[in-house]
N, C-alpha and C positions, 0 to 999 in steps of 0.2 A: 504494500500500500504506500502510495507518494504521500509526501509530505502535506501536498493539498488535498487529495484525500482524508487526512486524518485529520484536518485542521475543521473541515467542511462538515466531517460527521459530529467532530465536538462541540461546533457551531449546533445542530441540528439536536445534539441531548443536553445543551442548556438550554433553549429553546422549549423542549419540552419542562424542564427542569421550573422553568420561570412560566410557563403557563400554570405548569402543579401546584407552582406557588400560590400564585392567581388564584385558582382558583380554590386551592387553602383557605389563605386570606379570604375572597368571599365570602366562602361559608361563616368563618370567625366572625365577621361584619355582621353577615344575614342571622344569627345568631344573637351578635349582641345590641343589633339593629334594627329598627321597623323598617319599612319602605319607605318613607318619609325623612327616616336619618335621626331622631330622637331615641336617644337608647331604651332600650326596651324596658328593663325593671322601671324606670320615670313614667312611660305609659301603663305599664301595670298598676303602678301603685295610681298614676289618674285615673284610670277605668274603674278600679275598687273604690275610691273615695265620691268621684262623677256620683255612679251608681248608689251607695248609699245614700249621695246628697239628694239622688232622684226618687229614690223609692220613700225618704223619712219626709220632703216635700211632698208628693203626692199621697201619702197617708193624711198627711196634717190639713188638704183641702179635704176630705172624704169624699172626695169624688170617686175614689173606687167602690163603693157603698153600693150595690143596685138600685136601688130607689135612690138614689141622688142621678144615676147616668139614669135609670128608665122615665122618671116623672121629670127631666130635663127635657125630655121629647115632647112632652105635652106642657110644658113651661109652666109647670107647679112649682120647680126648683127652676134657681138660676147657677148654682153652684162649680157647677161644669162651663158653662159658659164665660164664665169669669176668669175662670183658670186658664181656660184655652184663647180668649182674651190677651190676658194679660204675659201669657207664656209667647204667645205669636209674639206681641207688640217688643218685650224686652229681647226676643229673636229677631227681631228686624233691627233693633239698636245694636244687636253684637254684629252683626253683621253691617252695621251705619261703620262703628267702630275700628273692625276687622279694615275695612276699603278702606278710612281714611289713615291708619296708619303701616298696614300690610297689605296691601291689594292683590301681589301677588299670591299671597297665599290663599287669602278668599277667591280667584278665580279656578286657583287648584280643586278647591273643596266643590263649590260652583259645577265647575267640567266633571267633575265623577259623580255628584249627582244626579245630571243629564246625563251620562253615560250609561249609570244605573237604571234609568227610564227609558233609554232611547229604543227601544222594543215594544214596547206598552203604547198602544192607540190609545185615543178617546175613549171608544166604547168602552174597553177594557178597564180603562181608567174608574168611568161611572159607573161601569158595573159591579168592580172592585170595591168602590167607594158604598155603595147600596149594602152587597154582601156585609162588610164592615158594622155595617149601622143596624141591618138587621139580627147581626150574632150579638152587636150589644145590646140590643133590649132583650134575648134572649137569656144570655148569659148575664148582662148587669154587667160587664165588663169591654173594656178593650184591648187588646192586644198587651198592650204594658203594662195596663192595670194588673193583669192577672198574676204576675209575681208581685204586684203590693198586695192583694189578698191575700195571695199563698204566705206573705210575710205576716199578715195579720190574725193568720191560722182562721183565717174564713173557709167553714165547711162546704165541701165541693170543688173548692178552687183548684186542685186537684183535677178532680174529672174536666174541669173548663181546660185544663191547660193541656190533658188527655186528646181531648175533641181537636186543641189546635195540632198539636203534633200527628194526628188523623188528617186535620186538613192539611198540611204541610207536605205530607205523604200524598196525600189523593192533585195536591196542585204538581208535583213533581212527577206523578207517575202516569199524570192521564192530562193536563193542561199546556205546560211549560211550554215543551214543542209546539202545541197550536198556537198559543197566543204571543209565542213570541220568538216566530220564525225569522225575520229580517230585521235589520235595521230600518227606523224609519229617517225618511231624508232630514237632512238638517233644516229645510224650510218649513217642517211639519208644526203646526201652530200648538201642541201638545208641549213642545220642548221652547217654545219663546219663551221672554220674559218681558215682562208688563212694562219695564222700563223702556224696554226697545220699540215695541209697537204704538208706546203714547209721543218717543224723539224726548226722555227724560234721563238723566243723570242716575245712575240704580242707586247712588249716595244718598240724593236729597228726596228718590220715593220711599226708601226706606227712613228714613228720618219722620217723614211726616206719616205713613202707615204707624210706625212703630210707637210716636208719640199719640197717634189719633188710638190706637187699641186701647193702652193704656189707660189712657183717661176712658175711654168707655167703662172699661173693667172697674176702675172707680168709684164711676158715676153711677152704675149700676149695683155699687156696693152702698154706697150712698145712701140710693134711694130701697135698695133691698137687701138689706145687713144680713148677713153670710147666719149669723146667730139664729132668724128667724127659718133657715132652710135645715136645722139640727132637727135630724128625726125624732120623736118624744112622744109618738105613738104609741100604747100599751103595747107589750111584750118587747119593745125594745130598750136599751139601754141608751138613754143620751150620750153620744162622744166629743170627747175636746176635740176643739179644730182649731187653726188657724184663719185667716181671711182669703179666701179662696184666691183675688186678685193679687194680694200681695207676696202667697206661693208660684201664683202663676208667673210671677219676674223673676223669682228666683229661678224656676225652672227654665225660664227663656234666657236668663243668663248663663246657666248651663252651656249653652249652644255657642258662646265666645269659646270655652275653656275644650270646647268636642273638636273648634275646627282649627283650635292651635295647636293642641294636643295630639290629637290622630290626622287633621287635617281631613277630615270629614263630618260631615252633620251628623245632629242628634236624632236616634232611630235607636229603638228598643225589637221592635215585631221580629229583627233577622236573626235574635237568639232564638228563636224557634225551630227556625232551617238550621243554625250550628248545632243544637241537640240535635234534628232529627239525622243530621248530613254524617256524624258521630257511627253511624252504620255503615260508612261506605267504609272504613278501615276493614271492615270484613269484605274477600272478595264479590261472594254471591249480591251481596246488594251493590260494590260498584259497582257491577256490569247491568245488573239491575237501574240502578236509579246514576246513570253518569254524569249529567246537571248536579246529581249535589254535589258531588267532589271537590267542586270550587269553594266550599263553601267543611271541607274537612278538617283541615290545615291551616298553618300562619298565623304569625302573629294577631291580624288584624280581626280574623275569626275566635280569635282564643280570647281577645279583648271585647268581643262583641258579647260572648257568652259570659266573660266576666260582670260584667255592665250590668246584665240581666240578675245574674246571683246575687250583686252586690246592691240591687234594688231591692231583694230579699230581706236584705239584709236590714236594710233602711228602714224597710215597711217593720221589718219586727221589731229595731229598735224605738222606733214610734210608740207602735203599741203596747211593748210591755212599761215603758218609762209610765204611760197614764193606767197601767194599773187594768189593761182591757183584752189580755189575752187569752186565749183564742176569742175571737166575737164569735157574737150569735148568729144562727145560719139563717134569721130573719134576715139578714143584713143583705145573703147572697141569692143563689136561684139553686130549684130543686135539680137535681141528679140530670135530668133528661135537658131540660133547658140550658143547665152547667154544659154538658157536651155537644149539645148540638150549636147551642151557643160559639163555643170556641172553634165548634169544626168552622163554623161561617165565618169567625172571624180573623182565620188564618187564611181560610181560600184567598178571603176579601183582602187581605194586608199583600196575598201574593200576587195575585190578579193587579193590585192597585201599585205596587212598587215600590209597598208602607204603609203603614197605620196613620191612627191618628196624632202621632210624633214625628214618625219619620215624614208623608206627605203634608199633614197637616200645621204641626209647627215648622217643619225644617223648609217643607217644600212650598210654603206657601211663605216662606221667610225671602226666600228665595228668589219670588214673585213670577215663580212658572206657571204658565198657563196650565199644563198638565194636573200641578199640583193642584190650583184652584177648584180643576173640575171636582179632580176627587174628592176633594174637601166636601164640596159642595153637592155632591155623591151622598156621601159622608152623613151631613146633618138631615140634608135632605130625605134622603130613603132612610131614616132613621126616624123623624117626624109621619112621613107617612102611614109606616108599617103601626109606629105605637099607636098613633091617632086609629089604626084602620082596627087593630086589636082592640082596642077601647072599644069603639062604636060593637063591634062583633060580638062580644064577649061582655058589655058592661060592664070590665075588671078594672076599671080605674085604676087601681094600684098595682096590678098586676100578681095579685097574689098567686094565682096559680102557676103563674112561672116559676 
């Protein structure tokens, strides 16, 4: 062998040598790294702390209570509305926030949540958005409500969260593929934002969205003090609350510390898919259900299902500090409503590309058209179905659920 021969091959096994490294290195990175470049135990420890802050706030409004979400549909209570109020309007101020002193990173968060969408039509959207509304008057719950139950050891919550992992299964194994074969084009008016189609500044519509919710939430507390919507019915136990408007800012401020933190918005519903997707580590259901797989692995999944846990967490340390654990099963919905409940309300979170956190506060923070519908999905087929149950049934309260 010549001299340049030997020179050429030892060129060619450092070469390998410093790729090995390479990709050594990687792994060590992807390891002690998220995708975003903030070390990983710093997002652990924000996804645990987020999450309890999320779950012990939403205990504290009781909006996770069934007759607070069901008798919201026929506007007995205003309880819920205030929270989701005041949770949007302080999500549009993190995000006023966000632009005016990082924009870059706000359009990051921005672009992946249209990308998360960009699949999802209108119909699908509304439809989603209906499913959604109609599991919660069934179940008494939403999507993310249901681990603040489970925290507050409300009987059945359990079976509710049962039903969702059903539907999470039934959206994956019989829907996925149909409703969300292509990309839709980028001019598709699902994926605008309201900023763009009025020629506004997304800065100064969120300033004034986010300042006009608030004060509603307020004004609405104002004139109908959160005190006066404390269930106090015989057979139930009155619960401390806080002011449903003034949890719902904390919760919206939540949504600053989700998109600097992870660099994504705030969404609970997709711990549902990480539990169920937790089966594709076995082979027979990868090959089976291959859509979940994305959703098996990584960081960003492992923190999503934390988020969820540690909402649990929240919710029980709420409850047992005032002395009210486990509640009464007045509070939730019977066995068959608890499941069939959750199964609608997982189809509908999947169909819709989120609940009412992920599209409703994040995605309507956001000011996408898409998100709107759903939203609007959302209240909407939620108002009807209760109103149309009433009129049917007489059950005003809906005890038989």
């Amino acid at each position: 062998m010549t001299d340049e021969e030997t020179k050429s091959r030892n060129r060619r096994e450092m070469s390998k040598t410093d790729v090995s490294n390479n990709i050594q290195n990687s792994d060590k990175n992807k390891a002690s790294k998220s995708s975003n470049g903030i070390a990983a135990p710093i997002q652990i420890v924000a996804s645990i702390l987020l999450g309890i802050a999320f779950g012990f706030l939403m205990n504290k409004t009781n909006v996770y209570l069934a007759p607070m979400i069901r008798e919201q549909m026929i506007f007995k209570r205003l309880t819920m509305i205030k929270m989701f109020l005041g949770a949007v309007g302080m999500s549009m101020l993190s995000v006023f926030l966000l632009i005016l002193f990082n924009e870059s990173i706000y359009q990051n968060v921005r672009n992946g949540f249209i990308h998360k969408i960009n699949r999802i039509g209108a119909f699908h959207l509304a439809m989603g958005g209906c499913l959604i509304e109609v599991g919660m008057v069934l179940a008494g719950s939403c999507p993310g409500t249901i681990f603040i139950q489970m925290g507050s050891g409300l009987p059945n919550s359990f079976i509710t969260c049962i039903g969702g992992i059903c539907g999470v299964l039934f959206y994956y194994l019989f829907l996925n593929e149909r409703l969300t074969k292509q990309e839709l084009p980028k001019s598709s008016i699902v994926l605008q934002q309201l900023p763009d189609l009025m020629g506004v500044k997304h800065i100064y519509l969120n300033l004034i969205f986010g300042l006009t919710f608030i004060s509603i939430a307020f004004i609405l507390e104002y004139f109908f003090p959160y005190k006066n919507d404390l269930i106090q019915s015989d057979g139930f136990q009155t619960l401390s609350a806080w002011s449903p408007a003034l949890c719902g800012v904390g919760i919206g401020l939540l949504q600053l510390f989700f998109m600097i933190s992870f660099k994504k918005s705030l969404g609970i519903s997709t711990g549902f898919t990480v539990i169920v997707a937790q089966a594709c580590r076995v082979q027979f259901f990868k090959k089976l259900i291959p859509s979940l797989e994305s959703f098996t692995y990584g960081i960003q999944n492992s923190l999503t299902l934390l988020f969820a846990l540690a909402a649990i967490a929240g919710s029980f340390i709420s409850t047992v500090s005032t002395n009210q654990f486990p509640l009464n099963e007045k509070y939730g919905a019977n066995v068959w409503s608890s499941f069939f409940g959750g199964f609608l309300l997982l189809v509908g979170a999947r169909c819709a590309g989120g609940c009412t956190s992920g599209q409703g506060i994040s995605g309507v923070s956001h000011l996408l058209i898409g998100s709107l519908i759903a939203t609007a999905a959302m209240f909407g087929g939620g108002i009807l179905f209760a109103i149309g149950y009433g009129l049917i049934t007489n059950d005003w309260h809906f005890y038989d659920l």
